[in-house]
PDB file of N, CA, C and O in Angstrom, chain B, residues numbered from 101:
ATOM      1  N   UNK B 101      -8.443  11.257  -2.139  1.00  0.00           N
ATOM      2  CA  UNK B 101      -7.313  10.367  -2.164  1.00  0.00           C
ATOM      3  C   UNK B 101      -7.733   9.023  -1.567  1.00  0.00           C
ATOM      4  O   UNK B 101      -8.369   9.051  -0.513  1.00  0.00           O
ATOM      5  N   UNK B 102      -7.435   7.823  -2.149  1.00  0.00           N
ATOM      6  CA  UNK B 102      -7.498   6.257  -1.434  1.00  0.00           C
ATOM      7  C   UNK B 102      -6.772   6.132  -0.679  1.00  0.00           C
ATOM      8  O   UNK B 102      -5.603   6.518  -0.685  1.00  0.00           O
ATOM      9  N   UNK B 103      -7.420   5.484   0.232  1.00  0.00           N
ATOM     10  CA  UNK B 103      -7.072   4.910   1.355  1.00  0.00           C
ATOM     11  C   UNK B 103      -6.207   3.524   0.360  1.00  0.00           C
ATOM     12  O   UNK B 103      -6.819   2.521  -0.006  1.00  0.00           O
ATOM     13  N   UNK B 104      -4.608   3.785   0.044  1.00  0.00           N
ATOM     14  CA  UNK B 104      -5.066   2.155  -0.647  1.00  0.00           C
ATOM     15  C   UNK B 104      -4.384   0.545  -0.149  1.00  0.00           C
ATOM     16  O   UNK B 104      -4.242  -0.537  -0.720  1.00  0.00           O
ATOM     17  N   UNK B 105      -4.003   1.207   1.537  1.00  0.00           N
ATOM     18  CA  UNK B 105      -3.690   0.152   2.473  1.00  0.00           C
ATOM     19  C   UNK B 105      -5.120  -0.632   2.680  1.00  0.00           C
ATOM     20  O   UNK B 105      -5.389  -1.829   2.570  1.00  0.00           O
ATOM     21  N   UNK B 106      -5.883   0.431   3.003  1.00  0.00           N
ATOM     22  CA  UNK B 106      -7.117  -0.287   3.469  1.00  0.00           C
ATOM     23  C   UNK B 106      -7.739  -1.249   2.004  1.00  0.00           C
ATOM     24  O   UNK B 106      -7.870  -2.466   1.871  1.00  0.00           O
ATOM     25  N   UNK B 107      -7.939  -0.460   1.344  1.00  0.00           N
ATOM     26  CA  UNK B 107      -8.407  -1.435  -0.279  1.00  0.00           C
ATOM     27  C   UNK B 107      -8.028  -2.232  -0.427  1.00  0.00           C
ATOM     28  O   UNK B 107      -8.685  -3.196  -0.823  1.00  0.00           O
ATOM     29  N   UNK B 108      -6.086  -2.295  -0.068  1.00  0.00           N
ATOM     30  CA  UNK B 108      -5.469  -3.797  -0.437  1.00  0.00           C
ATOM     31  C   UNK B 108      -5.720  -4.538  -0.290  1.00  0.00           C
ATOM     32  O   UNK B 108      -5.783  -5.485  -1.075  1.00  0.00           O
ATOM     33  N   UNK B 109      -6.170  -4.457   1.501  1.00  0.00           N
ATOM     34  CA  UNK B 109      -7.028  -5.503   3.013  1.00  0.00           C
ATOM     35  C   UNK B 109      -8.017  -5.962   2.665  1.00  0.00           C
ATOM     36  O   UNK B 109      -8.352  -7.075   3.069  1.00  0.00           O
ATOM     37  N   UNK B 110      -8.675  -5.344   1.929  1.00  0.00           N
ATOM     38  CA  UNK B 110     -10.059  -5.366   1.510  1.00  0.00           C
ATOM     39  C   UNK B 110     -10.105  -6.518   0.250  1.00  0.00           C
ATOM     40  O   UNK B 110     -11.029  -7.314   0.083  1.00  0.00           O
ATOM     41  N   UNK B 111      -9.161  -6.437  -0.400  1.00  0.00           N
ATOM     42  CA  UNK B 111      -9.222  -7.338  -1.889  1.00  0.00           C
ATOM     43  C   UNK B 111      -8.854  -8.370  -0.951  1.00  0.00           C
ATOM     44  O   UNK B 111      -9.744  -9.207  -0.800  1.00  0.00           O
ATOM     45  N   UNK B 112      -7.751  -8.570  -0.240  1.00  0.00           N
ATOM     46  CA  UNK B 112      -7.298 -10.170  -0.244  1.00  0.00           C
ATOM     47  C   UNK B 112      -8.495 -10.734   1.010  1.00  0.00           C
ATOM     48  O   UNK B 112      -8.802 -11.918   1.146  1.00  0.00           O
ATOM     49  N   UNK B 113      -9.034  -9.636   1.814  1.00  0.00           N
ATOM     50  CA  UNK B 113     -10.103 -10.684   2.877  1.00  0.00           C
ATOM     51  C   UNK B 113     -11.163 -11.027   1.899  1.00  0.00           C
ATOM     52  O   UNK B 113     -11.981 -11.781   2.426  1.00  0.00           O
ATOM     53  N   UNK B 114     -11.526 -10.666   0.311  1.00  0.00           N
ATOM     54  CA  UNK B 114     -12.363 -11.239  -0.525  1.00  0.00           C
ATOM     55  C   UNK B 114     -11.567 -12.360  -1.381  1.00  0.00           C
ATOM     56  O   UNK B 114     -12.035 -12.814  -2.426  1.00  0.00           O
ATOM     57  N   UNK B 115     -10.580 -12.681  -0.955  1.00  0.00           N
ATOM     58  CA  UNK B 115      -9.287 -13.975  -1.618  1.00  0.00           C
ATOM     59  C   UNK B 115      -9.532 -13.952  -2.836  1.00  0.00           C
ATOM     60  O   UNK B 115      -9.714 -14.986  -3.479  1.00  0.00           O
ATOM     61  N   UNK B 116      -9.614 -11.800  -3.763  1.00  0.00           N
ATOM     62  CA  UNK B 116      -9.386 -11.881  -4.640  1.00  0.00           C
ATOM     63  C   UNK B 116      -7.657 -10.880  -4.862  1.00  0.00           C
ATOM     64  O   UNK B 116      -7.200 -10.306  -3.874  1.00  0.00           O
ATOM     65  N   UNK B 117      -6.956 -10.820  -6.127  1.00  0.00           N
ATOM     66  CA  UNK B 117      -5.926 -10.222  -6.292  1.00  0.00           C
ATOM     67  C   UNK B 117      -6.361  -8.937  -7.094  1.00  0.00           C
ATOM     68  O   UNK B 117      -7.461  -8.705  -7.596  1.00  0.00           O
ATOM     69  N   UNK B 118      -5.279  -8.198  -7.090  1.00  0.00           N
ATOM     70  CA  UNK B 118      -5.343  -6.974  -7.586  1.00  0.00           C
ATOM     71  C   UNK B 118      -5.762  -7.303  -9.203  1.00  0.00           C
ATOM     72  O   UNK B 118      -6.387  -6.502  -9.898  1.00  0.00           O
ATOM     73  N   UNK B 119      -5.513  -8.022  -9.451  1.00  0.00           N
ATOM     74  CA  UNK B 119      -5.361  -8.096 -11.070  1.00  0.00           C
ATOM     75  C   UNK B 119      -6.445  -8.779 -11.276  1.00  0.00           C
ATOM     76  O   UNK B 119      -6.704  -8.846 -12.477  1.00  0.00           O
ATOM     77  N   UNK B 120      -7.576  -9.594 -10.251  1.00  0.00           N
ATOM     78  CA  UNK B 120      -9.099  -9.879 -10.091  1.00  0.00           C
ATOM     79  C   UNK B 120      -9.769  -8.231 -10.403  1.00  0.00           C
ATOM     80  O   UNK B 120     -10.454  -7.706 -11.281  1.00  0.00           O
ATOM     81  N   UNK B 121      -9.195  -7.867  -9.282  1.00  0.00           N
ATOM     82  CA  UNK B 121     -10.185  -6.150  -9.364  1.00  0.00           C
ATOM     83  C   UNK B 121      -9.990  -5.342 -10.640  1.00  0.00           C
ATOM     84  O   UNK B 121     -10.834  -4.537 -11.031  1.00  0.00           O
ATOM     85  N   UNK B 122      -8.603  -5.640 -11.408  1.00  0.00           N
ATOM     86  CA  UNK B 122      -8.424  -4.225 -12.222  1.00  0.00           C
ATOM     87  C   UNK B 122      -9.089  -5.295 -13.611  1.00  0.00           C
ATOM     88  O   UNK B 122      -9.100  -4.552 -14.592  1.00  0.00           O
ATOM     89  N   UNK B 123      -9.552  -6.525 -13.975  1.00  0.00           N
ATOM     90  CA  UNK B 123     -10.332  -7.284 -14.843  1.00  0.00           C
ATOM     91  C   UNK B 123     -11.610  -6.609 -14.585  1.00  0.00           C
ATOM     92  O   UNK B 123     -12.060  -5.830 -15.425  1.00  0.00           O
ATOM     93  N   UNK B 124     -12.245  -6.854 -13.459  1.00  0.00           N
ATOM     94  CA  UNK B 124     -13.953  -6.399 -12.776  1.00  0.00           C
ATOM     95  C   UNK B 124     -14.067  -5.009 -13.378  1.00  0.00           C
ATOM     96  O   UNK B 124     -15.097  -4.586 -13.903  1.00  0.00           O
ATOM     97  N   UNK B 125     -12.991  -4.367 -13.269  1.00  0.00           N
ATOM     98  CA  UNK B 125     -12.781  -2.929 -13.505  1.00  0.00           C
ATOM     99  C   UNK B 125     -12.775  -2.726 -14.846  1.00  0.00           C
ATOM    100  O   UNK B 125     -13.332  -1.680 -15.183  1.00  0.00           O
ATOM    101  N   UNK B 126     -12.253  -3.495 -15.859  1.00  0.00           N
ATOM    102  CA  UNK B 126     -12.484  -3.373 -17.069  1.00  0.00           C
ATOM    103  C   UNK B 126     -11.035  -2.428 -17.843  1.00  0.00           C
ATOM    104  O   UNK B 126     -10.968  -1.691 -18.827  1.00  0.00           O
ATOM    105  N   UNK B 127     -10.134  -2.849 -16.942  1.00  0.00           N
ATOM    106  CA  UNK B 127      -8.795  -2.000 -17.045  1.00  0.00           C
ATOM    107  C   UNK B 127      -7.504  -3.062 -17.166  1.00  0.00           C
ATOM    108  O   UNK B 127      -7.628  -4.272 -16.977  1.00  0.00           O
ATOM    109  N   UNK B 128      -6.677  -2.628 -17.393  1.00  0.00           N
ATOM    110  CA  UNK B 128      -5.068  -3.455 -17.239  1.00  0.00           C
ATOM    111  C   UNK B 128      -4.647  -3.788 -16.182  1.00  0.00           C
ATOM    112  O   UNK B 128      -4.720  -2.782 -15.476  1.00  0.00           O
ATOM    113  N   UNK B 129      -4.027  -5.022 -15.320  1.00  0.00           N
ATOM    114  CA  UNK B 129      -3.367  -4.999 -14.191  1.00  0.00           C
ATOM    115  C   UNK B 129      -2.314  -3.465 -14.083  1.00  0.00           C
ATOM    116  O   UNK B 129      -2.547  -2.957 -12.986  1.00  0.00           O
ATOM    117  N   UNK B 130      -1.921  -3.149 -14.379  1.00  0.00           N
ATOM    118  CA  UNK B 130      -0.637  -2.244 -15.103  1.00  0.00           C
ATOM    119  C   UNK B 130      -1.020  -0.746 -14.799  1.00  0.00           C
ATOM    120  O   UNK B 130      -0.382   0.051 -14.112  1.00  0.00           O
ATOM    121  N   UNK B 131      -2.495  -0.500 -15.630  1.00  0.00           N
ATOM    122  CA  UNK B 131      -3.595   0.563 -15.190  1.00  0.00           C
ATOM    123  C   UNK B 131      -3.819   0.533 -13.445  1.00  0.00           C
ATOM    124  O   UNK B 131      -3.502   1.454 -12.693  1.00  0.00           O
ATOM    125  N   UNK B 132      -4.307  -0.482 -13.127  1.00  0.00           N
ATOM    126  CA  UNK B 132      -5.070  -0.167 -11.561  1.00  0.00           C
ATOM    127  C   UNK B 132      -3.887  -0.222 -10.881  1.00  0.00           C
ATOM    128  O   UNK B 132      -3.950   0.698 -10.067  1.00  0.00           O
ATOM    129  N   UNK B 133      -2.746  -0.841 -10.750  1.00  0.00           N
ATOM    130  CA  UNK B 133      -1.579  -0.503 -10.446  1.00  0.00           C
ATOM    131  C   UNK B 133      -1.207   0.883 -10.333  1.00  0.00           C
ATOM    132  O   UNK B 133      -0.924   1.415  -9.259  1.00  0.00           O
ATOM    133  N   UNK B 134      -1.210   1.536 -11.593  1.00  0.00           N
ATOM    134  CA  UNK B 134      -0.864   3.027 -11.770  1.00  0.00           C
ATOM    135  C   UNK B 134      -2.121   4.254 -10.880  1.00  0.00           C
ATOM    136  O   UNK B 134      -2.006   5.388 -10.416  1.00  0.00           O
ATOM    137  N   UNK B 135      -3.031   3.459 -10.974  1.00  0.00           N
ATOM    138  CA  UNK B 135      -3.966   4.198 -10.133  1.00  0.00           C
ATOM    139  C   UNK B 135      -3.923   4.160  -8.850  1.00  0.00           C
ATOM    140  O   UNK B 135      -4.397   5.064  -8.162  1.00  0.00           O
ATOM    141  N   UNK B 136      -3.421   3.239  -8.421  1.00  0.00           N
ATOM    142  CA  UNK B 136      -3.112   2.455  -6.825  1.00  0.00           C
ATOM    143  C   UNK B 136      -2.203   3.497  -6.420  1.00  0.00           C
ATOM    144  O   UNK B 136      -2.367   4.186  -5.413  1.00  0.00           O
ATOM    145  N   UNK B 137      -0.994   3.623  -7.434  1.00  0.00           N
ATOM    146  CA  UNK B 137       0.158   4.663  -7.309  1.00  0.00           C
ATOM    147  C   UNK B 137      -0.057   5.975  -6.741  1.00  0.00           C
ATOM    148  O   UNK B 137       0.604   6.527  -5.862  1.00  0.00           O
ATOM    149  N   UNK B 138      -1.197   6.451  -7.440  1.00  0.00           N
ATOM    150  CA  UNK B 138      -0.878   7.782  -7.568  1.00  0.00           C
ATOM    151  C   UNK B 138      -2.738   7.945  -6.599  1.00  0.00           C
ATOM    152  O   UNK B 138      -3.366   8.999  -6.697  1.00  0.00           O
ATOM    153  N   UNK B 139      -3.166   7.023  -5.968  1.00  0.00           N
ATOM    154  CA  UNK B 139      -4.285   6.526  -5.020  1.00  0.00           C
ATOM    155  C   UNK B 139      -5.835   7.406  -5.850  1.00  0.00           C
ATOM    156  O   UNK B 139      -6.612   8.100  -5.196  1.00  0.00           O
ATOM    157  N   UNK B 140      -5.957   7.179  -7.166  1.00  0.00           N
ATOM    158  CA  UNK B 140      -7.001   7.961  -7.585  1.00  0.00           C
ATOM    159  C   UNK B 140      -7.601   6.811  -8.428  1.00  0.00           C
ATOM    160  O   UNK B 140      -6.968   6.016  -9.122  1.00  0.00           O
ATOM    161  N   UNK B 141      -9.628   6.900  -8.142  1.00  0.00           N
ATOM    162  CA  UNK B 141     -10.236   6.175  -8.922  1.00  0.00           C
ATOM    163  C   UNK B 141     -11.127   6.857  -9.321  1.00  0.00           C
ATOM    164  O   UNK B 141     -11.516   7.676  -8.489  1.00  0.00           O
ATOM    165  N   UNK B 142     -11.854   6.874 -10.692  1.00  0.00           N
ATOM    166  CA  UNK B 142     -13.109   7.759 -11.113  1.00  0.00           C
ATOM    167  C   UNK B 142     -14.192   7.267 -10.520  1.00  0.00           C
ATOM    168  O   UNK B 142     -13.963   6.211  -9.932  1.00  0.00           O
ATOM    169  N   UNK B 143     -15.339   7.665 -10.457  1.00  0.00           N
ATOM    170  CA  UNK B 143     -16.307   7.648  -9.767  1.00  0.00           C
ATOM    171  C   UNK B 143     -16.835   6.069  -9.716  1.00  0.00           C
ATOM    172  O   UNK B 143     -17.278   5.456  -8.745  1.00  0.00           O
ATOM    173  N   UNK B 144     -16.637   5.607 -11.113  1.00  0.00           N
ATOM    174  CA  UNK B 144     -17.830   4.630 -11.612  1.00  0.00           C
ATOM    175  C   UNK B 144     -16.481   3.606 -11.435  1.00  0.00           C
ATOM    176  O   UNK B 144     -16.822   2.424 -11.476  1.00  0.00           O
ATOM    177  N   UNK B 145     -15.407   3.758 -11.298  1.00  0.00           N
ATOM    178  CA  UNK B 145     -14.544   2.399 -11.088  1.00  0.00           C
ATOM    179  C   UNK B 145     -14.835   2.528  -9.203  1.00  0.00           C
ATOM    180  O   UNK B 145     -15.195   1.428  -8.783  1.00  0.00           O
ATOM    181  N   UNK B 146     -14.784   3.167  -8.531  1.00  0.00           N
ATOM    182  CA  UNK B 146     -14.802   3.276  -7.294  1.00  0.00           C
ATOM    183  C   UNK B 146     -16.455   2.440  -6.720  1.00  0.00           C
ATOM    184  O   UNK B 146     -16.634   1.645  -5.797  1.00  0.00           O
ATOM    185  N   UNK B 147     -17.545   3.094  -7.816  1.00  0.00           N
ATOM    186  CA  UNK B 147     -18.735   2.054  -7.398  1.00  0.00           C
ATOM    187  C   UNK B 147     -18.997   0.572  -7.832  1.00  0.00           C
ATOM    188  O   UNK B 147     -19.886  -0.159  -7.395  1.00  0.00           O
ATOM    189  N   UNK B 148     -17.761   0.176  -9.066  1.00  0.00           N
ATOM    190  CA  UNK B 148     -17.897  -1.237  -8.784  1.00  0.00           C
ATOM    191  C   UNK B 148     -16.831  -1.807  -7.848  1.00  0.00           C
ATOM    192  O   UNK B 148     -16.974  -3.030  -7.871  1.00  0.00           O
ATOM    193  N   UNK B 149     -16.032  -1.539  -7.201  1.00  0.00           N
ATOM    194  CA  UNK B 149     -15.519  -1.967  -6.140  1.00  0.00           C
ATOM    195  C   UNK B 149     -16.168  -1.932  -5.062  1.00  0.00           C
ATOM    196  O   UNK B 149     -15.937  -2.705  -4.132  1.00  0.00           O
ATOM    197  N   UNK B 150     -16.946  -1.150  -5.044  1.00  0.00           N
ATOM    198  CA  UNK B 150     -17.658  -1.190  -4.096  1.00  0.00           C
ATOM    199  C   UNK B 150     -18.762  -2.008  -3.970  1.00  0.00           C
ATOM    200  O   UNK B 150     -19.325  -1.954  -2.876  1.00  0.00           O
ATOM    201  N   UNK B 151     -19.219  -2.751  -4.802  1.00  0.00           N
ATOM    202  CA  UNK B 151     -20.435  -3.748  -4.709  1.00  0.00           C
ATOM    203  C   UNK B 151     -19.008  -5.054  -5.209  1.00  0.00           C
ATOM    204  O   UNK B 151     -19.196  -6.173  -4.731  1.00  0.00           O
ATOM    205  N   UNK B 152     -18.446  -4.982  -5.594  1.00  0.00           N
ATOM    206  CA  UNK B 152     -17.360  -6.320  -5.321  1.00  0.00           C
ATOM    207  C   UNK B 152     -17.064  -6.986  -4.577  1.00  0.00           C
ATOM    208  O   UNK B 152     -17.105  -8.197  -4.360  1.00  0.00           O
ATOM    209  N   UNK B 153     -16.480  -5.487  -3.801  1.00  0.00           N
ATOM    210  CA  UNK B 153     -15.926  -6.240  -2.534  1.00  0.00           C
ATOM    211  C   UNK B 153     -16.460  -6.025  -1.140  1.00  0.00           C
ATOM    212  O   UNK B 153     -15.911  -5.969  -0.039  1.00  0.00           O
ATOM    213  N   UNK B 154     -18.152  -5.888  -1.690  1.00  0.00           N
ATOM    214  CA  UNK B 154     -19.211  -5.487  -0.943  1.00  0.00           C
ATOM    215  C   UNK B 154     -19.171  -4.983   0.748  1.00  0.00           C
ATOM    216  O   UNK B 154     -19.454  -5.488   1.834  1.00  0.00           O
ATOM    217  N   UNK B 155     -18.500  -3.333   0.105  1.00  0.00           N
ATOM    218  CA  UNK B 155     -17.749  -2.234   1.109  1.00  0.00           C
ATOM    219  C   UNK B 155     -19.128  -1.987   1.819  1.00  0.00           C
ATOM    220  O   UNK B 155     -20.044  -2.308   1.062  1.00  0.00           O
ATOM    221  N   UNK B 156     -19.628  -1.455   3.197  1.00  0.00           N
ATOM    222  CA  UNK B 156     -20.554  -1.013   3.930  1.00  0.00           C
ATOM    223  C   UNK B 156     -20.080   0.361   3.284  1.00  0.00           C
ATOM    224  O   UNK B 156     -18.960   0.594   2.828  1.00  0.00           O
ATOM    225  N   UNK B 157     -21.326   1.342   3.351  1.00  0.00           N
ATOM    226  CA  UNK B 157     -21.376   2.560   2.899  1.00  0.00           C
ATOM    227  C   UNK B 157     -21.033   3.587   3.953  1.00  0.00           C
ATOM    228  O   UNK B 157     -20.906   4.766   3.624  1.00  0.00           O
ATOM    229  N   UNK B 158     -20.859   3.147   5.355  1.00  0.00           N
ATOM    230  CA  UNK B 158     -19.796   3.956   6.638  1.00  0.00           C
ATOM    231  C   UNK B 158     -18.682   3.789   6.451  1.00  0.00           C
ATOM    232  O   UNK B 158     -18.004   4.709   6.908  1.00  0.00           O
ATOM    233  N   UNK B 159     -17.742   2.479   5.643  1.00  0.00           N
ATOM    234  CA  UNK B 159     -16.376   2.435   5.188  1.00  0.00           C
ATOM    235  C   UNK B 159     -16.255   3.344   3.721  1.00  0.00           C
ATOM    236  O   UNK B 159     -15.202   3.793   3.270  1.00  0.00           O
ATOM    237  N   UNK B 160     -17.330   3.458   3.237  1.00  0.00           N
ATOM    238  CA  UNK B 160     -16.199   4.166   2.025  1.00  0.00           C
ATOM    239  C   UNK B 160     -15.909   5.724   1.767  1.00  0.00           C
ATOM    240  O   UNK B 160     -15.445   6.062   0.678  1.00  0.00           O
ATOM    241  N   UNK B 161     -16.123   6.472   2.552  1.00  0.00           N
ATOM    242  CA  UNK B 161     -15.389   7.357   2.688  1.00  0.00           C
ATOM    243  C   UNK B 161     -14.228   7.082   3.425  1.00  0.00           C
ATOM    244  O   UNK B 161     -13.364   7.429   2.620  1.00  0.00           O
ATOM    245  N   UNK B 162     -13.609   6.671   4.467  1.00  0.00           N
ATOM    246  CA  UNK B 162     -12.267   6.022   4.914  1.00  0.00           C
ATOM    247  C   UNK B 162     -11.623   5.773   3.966  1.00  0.00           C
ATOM    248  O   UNK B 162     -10.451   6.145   4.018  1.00  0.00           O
ATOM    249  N   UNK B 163     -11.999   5.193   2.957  1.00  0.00           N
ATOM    250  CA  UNK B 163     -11.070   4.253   1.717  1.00  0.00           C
ATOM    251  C   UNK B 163     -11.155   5.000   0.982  1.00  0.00           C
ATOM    252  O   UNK B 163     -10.087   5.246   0.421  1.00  0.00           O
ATOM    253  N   UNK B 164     -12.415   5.840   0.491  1.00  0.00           N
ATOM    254  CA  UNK B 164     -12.170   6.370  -1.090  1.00  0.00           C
ATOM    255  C   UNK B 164     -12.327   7.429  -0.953  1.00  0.00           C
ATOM    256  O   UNK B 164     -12.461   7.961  -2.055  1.00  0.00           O
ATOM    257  N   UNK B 165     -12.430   8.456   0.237  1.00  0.00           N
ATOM    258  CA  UNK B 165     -11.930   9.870   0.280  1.00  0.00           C
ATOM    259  C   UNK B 165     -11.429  10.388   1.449  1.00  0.00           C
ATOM    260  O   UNK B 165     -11.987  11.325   2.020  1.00  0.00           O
ATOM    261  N   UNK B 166      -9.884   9.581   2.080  1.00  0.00           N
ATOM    262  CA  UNK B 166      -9.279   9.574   2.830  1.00  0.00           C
ATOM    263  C   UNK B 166      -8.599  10.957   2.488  1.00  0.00           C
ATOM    264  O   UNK B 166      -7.996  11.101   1.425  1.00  0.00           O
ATOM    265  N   UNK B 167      -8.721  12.058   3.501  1.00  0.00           N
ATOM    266  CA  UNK B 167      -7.703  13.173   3.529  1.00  0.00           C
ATOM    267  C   UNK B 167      -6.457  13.241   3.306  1.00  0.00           C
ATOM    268  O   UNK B 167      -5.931  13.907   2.414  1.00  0.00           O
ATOM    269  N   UNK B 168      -5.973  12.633   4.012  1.00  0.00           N
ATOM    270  CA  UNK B 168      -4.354  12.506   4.128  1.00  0.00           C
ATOM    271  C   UNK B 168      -4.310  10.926   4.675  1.00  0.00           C
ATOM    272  O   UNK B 168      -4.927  10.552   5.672  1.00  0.00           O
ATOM    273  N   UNK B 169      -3.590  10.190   3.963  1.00  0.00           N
ATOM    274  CA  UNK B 169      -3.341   8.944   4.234  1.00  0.00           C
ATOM    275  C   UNK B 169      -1.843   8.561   4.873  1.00  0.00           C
ATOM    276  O   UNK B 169      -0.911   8.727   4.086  1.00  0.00           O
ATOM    277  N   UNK B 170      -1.603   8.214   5.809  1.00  0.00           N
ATOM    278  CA  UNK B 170      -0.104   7.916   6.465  1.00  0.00           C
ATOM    279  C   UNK B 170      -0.220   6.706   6.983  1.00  0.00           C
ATOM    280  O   UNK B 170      -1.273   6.069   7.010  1.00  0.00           O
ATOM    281  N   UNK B 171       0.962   6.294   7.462  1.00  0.00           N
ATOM    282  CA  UNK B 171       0.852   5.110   8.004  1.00  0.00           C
ATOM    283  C   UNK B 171       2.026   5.150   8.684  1.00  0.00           C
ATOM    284  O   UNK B 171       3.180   5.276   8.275  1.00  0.00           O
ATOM    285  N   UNK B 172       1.372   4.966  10.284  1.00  0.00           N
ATOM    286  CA  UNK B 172       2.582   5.100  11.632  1.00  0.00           C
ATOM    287  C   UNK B 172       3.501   3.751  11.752  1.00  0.00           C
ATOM    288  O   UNK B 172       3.007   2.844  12.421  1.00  0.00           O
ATOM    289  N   UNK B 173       4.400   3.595  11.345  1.00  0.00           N
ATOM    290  CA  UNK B 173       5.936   2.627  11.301  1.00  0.00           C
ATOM    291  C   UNK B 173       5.206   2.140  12.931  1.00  0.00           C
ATOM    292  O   UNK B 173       4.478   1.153  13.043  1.00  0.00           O
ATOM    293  N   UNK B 174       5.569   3.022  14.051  1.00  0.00           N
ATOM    294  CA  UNK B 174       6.133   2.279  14.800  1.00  0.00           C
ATOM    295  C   UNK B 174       4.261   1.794  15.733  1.00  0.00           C
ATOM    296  O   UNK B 174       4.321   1.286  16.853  1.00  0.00           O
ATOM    297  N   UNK B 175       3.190   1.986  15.236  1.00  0.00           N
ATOM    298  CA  UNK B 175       2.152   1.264  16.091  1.00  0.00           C
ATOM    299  C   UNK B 175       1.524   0.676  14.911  1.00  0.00           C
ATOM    300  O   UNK B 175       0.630  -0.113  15.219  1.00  0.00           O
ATOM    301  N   UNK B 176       1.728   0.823  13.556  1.00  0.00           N
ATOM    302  CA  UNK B 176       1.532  -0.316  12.717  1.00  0.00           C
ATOM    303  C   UNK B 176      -0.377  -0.150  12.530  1.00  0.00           C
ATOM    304  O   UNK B 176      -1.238  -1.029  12.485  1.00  0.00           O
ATOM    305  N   UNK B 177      -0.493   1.426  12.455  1.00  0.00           N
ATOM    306  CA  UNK B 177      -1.669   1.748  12.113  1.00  0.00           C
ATOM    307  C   UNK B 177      -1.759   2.613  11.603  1.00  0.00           C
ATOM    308  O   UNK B 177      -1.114   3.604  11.943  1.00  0.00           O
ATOM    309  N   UNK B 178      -3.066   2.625   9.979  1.00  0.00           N
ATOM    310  CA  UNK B 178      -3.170   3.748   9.477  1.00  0.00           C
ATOM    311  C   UNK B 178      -3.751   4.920   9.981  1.00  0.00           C
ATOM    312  O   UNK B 178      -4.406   4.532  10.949  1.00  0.00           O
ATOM    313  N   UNK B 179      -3.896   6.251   9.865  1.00  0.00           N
ATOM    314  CA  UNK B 179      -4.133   7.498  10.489  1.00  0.00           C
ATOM    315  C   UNK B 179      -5.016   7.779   9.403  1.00  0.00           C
ATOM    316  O   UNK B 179      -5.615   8.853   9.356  1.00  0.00           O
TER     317      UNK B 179
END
């Protein structure tokens, strides 16, 4: 499952938009949206994001095979 708070963080500190990544990706804004949704990427869309938005290889398990993803309201950090 994606991490896909952290990914979001990740696109705009590269001051690109979602609809930058799901072009790179070779998909529909509409598509990576729907994937965002439901937090699933295939292998080979997950490794060009990853040289995109040139992820360190200790972050991407956090992001792209996050266990259980939550996010605590009241300290405003993901778990």
């Amino acid at each position: 499952m994606v991490n896909t708070d952290a990914l979001r963080g990740l696109i705009v500190e590269k001051g690109l938009s979602q609809s930058d990544v799901a072009k790179k990706l070779g998909m529909t804004p509409k598509t990576f949206y729907t994937k965002m949704s439901k937090k699933v990427f295939d292998s080979d869309e997950i490794e060009v994001m990853i040289q995109l938005l040139q992820i360190p290889l200790e972050n991407c398990t956090r992001i792209f095979f996050a266990q259980n993803v939550t996010y605590d309201v009241t300290k405003g950090d993901t778990k």
